[in-house]
N, C-alpha and C positions, 0 to 999 in steps of 0.2 A: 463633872458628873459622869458617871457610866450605866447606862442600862443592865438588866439583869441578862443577857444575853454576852453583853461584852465581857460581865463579868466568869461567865461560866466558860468561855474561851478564854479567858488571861489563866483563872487556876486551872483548867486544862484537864488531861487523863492525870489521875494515881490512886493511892491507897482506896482510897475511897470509894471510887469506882469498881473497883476489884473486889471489896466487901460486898457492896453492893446486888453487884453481878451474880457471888458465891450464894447469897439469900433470896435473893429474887430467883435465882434460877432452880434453889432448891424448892421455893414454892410450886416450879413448875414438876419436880421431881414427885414431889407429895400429891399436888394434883393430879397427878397419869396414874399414879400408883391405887388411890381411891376410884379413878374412872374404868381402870382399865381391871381394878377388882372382880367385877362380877364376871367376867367371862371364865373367870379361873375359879369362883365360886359357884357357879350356877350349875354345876355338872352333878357335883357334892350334893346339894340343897334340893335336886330334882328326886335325887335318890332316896334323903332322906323325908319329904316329906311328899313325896309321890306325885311329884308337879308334871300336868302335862306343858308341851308344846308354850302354848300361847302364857301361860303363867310364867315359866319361864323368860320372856319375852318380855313381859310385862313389868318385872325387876327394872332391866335397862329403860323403857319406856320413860318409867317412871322416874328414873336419875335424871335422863334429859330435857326431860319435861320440868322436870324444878330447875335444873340450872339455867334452861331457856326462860322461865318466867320471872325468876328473882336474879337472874343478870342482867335483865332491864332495870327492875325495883333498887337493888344495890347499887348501876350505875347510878340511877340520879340522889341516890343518896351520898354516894361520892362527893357530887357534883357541890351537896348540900353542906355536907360535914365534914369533909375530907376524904382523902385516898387511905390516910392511916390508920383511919377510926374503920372502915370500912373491912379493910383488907385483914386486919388483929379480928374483928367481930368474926368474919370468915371462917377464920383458921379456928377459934374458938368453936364456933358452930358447929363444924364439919371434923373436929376431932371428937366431941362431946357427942356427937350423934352415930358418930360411927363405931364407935369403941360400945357405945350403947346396943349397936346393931349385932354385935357379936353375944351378944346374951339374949335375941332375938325368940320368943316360945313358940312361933309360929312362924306362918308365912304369910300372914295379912300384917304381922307387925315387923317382918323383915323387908317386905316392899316399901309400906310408912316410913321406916327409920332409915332405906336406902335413899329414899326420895329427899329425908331433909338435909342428907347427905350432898347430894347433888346441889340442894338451895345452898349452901353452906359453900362448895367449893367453887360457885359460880361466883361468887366474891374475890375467888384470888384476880380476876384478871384485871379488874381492875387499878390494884397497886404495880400490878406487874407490867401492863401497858402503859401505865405514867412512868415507871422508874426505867422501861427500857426505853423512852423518850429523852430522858439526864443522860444515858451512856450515848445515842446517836446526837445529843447535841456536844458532844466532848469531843469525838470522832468521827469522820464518815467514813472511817477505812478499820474502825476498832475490831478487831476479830473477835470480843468477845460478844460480839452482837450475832455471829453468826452462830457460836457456839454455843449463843440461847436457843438456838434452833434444837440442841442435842437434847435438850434438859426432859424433855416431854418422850422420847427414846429410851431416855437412861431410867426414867419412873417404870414406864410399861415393860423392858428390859427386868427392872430391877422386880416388881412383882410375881413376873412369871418367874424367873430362878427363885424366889423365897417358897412360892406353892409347889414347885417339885420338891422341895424338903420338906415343907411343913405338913403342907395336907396328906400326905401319906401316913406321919409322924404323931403327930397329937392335934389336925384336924381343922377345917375351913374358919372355925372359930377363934382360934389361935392366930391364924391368918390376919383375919382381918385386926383383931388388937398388935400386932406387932406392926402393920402398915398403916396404923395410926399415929405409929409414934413419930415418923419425921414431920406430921402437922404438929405433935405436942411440943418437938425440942425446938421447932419452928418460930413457936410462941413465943419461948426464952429469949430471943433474940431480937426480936421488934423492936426494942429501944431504942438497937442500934439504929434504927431507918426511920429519918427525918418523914418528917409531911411535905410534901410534893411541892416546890418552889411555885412549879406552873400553878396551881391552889391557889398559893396565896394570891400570887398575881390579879388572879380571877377574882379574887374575893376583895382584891385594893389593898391587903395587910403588906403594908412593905416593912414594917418591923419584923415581920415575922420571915419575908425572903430574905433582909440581910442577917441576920441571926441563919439562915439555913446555909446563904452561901458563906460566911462566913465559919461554919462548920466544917463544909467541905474543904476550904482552905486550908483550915487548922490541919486536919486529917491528910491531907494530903502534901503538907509542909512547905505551900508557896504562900505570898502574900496576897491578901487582895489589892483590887484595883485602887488608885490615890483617887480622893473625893467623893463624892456621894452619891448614893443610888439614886436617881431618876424616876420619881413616882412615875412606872407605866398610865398610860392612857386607858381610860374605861371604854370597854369594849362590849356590845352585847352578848350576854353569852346564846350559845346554839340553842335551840331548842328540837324537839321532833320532827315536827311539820317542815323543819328545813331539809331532813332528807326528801321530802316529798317535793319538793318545790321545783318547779321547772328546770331551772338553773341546776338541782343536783340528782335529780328523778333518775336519768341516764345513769348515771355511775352508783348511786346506790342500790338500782336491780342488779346493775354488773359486780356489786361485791358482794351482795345476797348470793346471786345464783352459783358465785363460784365458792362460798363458805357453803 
């Protein structure tokens, strides 16, 4: 027999990995690109609908306030239904709202439609933190884990060069539907990315982690492990109250206060 663990070290880093890394890291590309929107929009938008100070203000408020609330709601829907079902509804949400946002008649309904925006992209992390958990268990030395670091650069990077051409050109409105589209071509591609091995685990489905590691094999052109997967042991899963809990109280102030 082999555990799901031994198995994911026997097939090792390749192809797969490297796809992997290419789409999850472009989620993170998509995500900066929609966050880091409004600072390149909000100058435009002041002008044309004669926003003071604090309205202005109140745009970004309102992003991070949905993503802060429905990144809780989404993760335990994750926890519920998956990492894949989650992270697809996401990208779905926050393309469909935002592309919306750009045909916005005002400014009570450009804060609304930024705001489900925000709910929408507070959904990527959760596939994106499972799926860079598959690369650091292949690797501890993998450089492309480091180079996930770039990817959230290369979006707010990539927005600001698109608004010195655009918004000059034909206008913040343009903007934002053209920095939609790498969440729509985003979508395309989902098929390729399995549901999150750790999932199944959680949920007892071992049909369904040897069907995933057994993908990753295919893909990646080694065999699997001889004999048979090892039903993991049921494990409780976390709950809330565990960050609170004596035992972990310490270290989850110390990652609040430094996030």
């Amino acid at each position: 027999t082999f555990t799901v663990e031994e198995a994911v070290e026997t097939i090792g880093f390749g192809r797969f990995h490297i796809m992997l890394f290419l789409v999850m890291g472009s989620t993170g590309v998509a995500e900066a690109m929609e966050i880091m929107l409004i600072a390149v929009v909000s100058p435009l938008t002041r002008c044309e609908w004669q926003l003071q100070d604090w309205q202005v203000a109140l745009v970004t408020t309102m992003v991070f306030f949905g993503y802060m609330v429905f990144s809780t709601v989404l993760g335990l829907l994750a926890d519920r239904y998956g990492r894949w079902k989650i992270l697809l509804l996401s990208f779905l949400w926050a393309a469909y709202f935002s592309l919306l946002t750009s045909f916005a008649p005002s400014y009570i309904w450009f804060v609304l439609l930024r705001a489900m925006v925000g709910r929408g992209v507070s959904g990527h992390a959760q596939g994106r933190g499972e799926n860079k958990q598959i690369l650091a268990m292949c690797s501890c030395s993998n450089p492309f884990l480091s180079l996930g670091k770039v990817v959230w650069l290369a979006g707010s990077l990539l927005i600001i060069g698109l608004a010195s051409v655009v918004n000059p050109t034909i206008g913040w409105r343009w903007l934002i539907r053209i920095a939609s589209i790498p969440g729509i071509l985003l979508i395309l591609v989902f098929k390729f990315i399995p549901e999150s091995a750790r999932y199944h685990v959680s949920t007892g489905n071992t049909e369904a982690v040897l069907a995933t590691l057994q993908r990753i094999a295919r893909i990646n052109g080694v065999p699997m492990p001889e004999g048979q997967l090892r039903e993991p042991a049921k494990i409780r899963r976390g709950r809330f109250k565990d960050l609170i809990h004596s035992k972990y109280l310490r270290t989850t102030l110390q990652i609040w206060i430094i996030w």
